[in-house]
Phi, psi and omega in degrees: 000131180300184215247299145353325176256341189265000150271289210286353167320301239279307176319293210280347156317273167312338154300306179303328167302310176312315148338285190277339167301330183286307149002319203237335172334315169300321174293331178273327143355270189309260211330323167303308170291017114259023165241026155191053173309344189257002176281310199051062141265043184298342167281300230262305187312278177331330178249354163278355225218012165234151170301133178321156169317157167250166220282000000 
């Protein structure tokens, strides 16, 4: 496969994961923040738990 389709394959891949991580970001919130109600990380959670800009 030319190497041109097997990027933008690669490419349209990684929008789609991101698509759907944002999707589930609230969830992965909560679920941290009960399996460690005692971290107080809500900050550091909103920023790892949200996606980059879309395109």
């Amino acid at each position: 496969m030319p190497t041109e389709i097997v990027a933008a394959q690669t490419k349209a891949y990684l929008w789609a994961f991101q698509e759907e991580l944002a999707k589930a970001s609230a969830a992965l919130k909560s679920a941290m923040e009960v399996r460690f109600p005692d971290l107080a990380m809500g900050m550091a959670l909103d920023i790892g738990a949200r996606s980059p800009p879309t395109r």
